[in-house]
C-alpha positions as CSV (number, residue, x, y, z in Angstrom):
1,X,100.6,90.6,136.4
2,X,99.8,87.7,134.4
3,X,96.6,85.3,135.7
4,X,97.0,86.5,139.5
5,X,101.0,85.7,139.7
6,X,103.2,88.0,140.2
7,X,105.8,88.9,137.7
8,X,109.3,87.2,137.6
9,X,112.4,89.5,138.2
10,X,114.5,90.1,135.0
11,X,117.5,91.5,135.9
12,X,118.0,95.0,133.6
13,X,121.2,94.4,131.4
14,X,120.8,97.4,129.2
15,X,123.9,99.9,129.8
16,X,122.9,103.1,131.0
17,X,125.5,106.1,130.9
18,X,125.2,108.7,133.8
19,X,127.1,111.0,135.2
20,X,129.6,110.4,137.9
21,X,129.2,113.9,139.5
22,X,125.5,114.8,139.3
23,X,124.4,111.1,139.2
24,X,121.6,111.7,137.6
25,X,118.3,109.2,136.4
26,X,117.6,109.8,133.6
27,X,121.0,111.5,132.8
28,X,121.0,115.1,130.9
29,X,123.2,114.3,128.4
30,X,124.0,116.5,125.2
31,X,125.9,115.5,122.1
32,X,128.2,118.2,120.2
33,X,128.8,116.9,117.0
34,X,131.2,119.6,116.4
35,X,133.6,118.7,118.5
36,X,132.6,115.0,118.8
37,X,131.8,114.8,122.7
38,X,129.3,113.4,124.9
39,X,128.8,116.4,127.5
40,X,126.8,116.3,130.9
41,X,124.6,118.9,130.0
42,X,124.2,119.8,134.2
43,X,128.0,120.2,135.1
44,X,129.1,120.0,131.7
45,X,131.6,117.4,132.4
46,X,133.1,115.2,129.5
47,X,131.3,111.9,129.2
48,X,132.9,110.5,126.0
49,X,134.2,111.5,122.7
50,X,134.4,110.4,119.0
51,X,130.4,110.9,118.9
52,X,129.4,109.8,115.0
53,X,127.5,113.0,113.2
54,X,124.4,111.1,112.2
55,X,122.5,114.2,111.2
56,X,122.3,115.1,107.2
57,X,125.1,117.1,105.8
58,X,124.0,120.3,104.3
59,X,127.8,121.7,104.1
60,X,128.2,123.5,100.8
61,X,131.4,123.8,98.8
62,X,130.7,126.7,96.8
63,X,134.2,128.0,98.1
64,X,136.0,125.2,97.2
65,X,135.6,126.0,93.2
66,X,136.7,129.4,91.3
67,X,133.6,129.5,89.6
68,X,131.6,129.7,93.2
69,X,129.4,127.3,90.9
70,X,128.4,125.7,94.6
71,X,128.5,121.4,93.3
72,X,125.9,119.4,94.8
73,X,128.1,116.3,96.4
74,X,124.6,114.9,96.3
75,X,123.3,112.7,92.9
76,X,119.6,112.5,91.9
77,X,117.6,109.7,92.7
78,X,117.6,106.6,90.5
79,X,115.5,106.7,87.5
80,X,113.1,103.6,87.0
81,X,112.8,104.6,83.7
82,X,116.9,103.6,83.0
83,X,119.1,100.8,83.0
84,X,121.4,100.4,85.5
85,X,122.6,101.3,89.5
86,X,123.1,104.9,88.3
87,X,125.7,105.5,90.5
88,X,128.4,106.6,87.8
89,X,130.5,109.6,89.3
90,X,130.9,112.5,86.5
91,X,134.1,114.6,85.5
92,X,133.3,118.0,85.0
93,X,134.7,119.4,82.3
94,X,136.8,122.1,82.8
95,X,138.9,124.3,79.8
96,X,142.3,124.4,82.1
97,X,145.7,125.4,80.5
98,X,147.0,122.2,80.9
99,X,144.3,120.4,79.3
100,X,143.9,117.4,81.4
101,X,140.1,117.6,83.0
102,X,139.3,117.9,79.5
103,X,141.4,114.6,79.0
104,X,139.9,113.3,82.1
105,X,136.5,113.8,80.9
106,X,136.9,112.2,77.4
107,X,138.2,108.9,79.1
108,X,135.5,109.2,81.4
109,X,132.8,109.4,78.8
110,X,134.4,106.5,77.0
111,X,134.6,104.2,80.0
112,X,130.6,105.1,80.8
113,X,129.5,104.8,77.8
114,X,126.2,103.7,77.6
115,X,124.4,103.1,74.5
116,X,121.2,101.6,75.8
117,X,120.7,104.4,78.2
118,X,121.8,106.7,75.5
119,X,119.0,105.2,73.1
120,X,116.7,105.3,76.2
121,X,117.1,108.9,76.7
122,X,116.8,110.0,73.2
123,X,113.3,108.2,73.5
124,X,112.5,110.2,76.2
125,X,112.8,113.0,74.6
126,X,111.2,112.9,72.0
127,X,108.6,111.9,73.6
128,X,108.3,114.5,76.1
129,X,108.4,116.6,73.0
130,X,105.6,115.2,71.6
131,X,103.6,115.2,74.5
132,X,104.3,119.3,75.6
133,X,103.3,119.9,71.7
134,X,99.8,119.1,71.8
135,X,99.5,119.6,75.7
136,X,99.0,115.8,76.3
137,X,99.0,115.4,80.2
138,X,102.5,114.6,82.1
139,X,100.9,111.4,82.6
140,X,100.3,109.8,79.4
141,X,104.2,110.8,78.7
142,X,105.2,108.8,81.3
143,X,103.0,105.6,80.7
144,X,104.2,106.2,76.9
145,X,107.7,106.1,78.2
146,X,106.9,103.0,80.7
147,X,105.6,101.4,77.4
148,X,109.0,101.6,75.6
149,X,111.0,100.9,78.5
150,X,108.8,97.6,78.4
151,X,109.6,96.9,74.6
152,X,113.3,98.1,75.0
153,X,113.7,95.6,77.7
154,X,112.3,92.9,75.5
155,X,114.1,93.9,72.6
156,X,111.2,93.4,70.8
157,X,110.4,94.2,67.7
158,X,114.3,94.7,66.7
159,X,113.3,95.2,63.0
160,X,111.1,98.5,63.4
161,X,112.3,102.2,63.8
162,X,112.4,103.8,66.9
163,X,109.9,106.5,65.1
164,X,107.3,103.8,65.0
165,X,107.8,102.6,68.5
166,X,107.7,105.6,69.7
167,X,104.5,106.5,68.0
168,X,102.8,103.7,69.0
169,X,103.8,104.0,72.6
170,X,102.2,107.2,72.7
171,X,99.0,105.8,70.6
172,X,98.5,103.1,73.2
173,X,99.2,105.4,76.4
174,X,96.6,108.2,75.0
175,X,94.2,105.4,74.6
176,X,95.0,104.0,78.3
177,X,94.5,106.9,80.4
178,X,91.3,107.7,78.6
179,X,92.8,110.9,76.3
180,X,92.9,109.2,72.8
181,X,94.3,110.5,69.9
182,X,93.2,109.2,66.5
183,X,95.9,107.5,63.9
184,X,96.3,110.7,62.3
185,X,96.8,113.0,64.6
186,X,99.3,110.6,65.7
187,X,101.2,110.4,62.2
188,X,100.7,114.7,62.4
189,X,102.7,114.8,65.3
190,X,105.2,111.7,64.8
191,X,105.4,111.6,60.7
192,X,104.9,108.1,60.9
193,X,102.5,106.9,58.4
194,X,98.5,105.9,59.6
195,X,99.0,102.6,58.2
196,X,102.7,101.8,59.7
197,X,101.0,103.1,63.1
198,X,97.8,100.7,62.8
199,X,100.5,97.8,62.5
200,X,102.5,98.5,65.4
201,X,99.1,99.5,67.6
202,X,98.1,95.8,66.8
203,X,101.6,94.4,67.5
204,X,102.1,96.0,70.6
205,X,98.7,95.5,71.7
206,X,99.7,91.5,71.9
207,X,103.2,92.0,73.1
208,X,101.7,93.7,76.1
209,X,98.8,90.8,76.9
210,X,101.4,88.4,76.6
211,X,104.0,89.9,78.7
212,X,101.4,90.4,81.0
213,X,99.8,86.7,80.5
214,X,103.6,85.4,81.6
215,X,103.7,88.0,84.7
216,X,100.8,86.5,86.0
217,X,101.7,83.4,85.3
218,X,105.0,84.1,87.8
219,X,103.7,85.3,90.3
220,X,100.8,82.3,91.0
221,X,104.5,80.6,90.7
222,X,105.8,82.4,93.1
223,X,102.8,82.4,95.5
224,X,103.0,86.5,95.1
225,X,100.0,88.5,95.0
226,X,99.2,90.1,92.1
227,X,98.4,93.8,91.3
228,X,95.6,94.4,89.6
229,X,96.6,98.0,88.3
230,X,99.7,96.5,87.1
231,X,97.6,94.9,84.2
232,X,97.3,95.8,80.8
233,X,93.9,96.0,79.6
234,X,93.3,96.6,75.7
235,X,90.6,99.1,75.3
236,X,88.6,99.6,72.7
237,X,88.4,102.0,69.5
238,X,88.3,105.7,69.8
239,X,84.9,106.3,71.4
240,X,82.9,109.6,69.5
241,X,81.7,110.5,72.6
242,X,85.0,111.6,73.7
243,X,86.1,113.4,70.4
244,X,83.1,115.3,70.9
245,X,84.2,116.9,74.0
246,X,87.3,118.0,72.4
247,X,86.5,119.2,69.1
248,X,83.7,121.3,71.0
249,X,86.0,122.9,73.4
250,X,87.9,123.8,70.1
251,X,85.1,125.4,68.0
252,X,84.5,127.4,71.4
253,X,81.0,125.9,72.3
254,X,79.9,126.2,75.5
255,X,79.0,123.2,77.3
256,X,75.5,122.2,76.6
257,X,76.1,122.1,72.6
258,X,79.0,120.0,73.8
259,X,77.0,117.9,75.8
260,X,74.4,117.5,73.4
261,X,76.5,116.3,70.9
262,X,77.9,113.9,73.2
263,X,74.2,112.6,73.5
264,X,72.7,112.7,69.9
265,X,76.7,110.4,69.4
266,X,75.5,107.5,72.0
267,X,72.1,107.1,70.6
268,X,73.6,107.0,67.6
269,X,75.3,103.9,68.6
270,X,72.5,102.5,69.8
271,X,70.2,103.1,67.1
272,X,72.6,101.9,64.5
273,X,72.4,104.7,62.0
274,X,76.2,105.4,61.5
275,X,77.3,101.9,61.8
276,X,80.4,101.7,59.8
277,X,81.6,104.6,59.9
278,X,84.8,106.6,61.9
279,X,84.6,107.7,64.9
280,X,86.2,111.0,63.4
281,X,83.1,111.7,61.0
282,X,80.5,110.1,63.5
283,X,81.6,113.3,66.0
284,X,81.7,115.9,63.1
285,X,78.4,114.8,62.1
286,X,76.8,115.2,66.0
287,X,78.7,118.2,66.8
288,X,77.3,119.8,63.4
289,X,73.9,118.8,64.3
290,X,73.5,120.1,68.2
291,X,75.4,123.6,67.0
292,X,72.3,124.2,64.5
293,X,69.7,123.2,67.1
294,X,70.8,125.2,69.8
295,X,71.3,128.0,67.8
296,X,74.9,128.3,67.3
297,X,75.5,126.8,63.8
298,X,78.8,125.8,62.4
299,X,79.6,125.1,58.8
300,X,81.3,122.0,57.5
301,X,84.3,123.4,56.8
302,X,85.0,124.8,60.5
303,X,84.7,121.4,61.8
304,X,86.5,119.7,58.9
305,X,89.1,122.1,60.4
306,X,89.3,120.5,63.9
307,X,87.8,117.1,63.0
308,X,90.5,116.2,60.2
309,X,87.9,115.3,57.9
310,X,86.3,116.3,54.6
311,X,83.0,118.4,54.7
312,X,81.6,116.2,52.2
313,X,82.1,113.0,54.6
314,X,80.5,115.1,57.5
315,X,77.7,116.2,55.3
316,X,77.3,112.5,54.1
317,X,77.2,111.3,57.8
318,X,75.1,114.0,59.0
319,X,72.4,112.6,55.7
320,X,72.4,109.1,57.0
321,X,71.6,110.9,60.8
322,X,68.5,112.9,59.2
323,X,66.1,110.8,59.0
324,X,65.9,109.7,62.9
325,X,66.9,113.0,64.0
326,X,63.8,112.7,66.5
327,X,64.8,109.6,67.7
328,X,68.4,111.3,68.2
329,X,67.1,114.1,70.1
330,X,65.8,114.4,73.3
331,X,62.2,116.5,73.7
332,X,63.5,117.8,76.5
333,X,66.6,119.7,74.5
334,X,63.5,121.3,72.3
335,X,61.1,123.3,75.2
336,X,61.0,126.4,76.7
337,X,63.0,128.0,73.7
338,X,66.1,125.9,74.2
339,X,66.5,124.3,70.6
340,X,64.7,124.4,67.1
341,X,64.3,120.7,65.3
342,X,63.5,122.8,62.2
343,X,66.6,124.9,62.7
344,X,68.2,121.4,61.2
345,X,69.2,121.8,57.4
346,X,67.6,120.0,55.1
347,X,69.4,116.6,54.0
């Protein structure tokens, strides 16, 4: 009813298949796709044939092969990460007495023969490598490979080694997804030197704004919305605050010396005493102070050890820190027997 007036008459053109002997409404109608029939599933009589199978195959052919190997007739999906439709077929290779899938295969590989995706793939790699060597999160490999596919694409920076990419990739990525890595534990892992990785951090830093710069500029073209997670945002230098937490969890202190030291390291930002100095030494020199007043001290040496810095640098930090040690730490780390300010050695 529409407004008090009754509905016009349609006439009902859709075709309806029933049953000439049980006449039926709504007809009971089965489909075997095994022999391809439309049957009345009442009398079972024989509505139609030649039904298409639109179910999934799950056959397998592990019969059809000697080796009972059971092929998948079904390919992966496609990888963003590589060039191309992907939708190569593959000869296996098979050691015959005639010889000829071996043949087959070697003109196969020479008519597919990729060396973008080959070069792609070795970067992947390697990076994976990397990544499962100092238990860097499946994450931060990806964005790292998303980064070189970026660059590769490009074909940017044509003069560079794929070393160096690859290193600052994973430098940038680390930094990103809030896990970063300093320049030398980057050129421990990669072998590429701390200064060569400082020039291709900066270079790649710009490639990205700009690439990003002309995406946005596209898509206001375009009149297409743009993604706001898509963006690349250059963050800034390591932060000590976050070394903190890992060179803690590697000297096996618990969590309130580590959380300590993460304190007594933003004050000293703020305050201003350790202004120009590394972020490396700046966490040495906090971790090596809230071990001492909590009880649990640690040398120099042992944090040189996780830090990758000299005991004399963190000894020189921790003398510039001395002096406003009570601005640095809180009263309330001190009472009821938690910490000792005079447990401090003596700058």
């Amino acid at each position: 009813m529409a407004n008090g007036s009754p509905e016009t008459w349609k006439e009902n053109l859709n075709n309806t298949m029933i049953c000439p002997e049980c006449k039926e409404f709504p007809p009971n109608l089965k489909e075997e796709f095994s022999s391809g029939d439309m049957v009345c599933g009442s009398c079972g009589l024989v509505l139609g044939d030649r039904i298409v199978d639109t179910r999934s195959e799950w056959r397998t052919f592990s019969n059809d092969d000697q080796g009972n190997d059971d092929p998948s007739r079904v390919g992966d999906g496609a990888n963003p990460l590589l060039n191309g439709s992907q939708l190569q077929t593959s000869i296996a290779f098979n050691d015959g007495a005639n010889g000829r899938s071996r043949d087959l295969h070697r003109a196969q590989n020479k008519a597919t023969h990729d060396k973008s995706t080959k070069t792609l793939l070795a970067a992947y790699k390697e990076l994976g490598a990397f990544c499962d060597s100092i238990s860097i999160p499946p994450n931060v490999g990806g964005y790292a490979k998303h980064l070189f596919k970026k660059v590769d694409d490009a074909k940017a920076f044509k003069g560079k080694s794929q070393d160096t990419i690859i290193a600052g990739c994973l430098f940038i990525a680390c930094r990103q997804l809030g896990v970063p890595r300093t320049f030398r534990e980057i050129f421990a892992l990669t072998k590429v030197s701390k200064a060569e990785i400082g020039r291709i951090f900066k270079a790649l830093e710009k490639f990205f704004d700009s690439e990003n710069r002309k995406k946005k500029v596209m898509a206001e073209e375009a009149g297409e919305l743009i993604n706001a997670e898509d963006d690349y945002v250059a963050k800034q230098s390591v932060d000590p605050k976050a070394l903190c937490n890992r060179f803690c969890n590697q000297l096996g202190l618990n969590f309130r010396i580590t959380t300590i030291s993460q304190n007594i390291a933003e004050k000293a930002d703020k305050v201003g005493s350790l202004a120009g100095r590394s972020p490396l030494s700046i966490a040495a020199a906090c971790i090596y102070t809230a071990s001492h007043l909590m009880g649990q001290p640690k040398s120099p040496k042992e944090i040189s050890g996780v830090a990758g810095v000299s005991d004399g640098t963190i000894r020189t930090a921790y003398k510039l820190m001395y002096p406003m040690r009570e601005q640095l730490i809180d009263s309330e780390w001190l009472g009821e027997g938690k910490g000792d300010l005079s447990a401090l050695p003596a700058a």
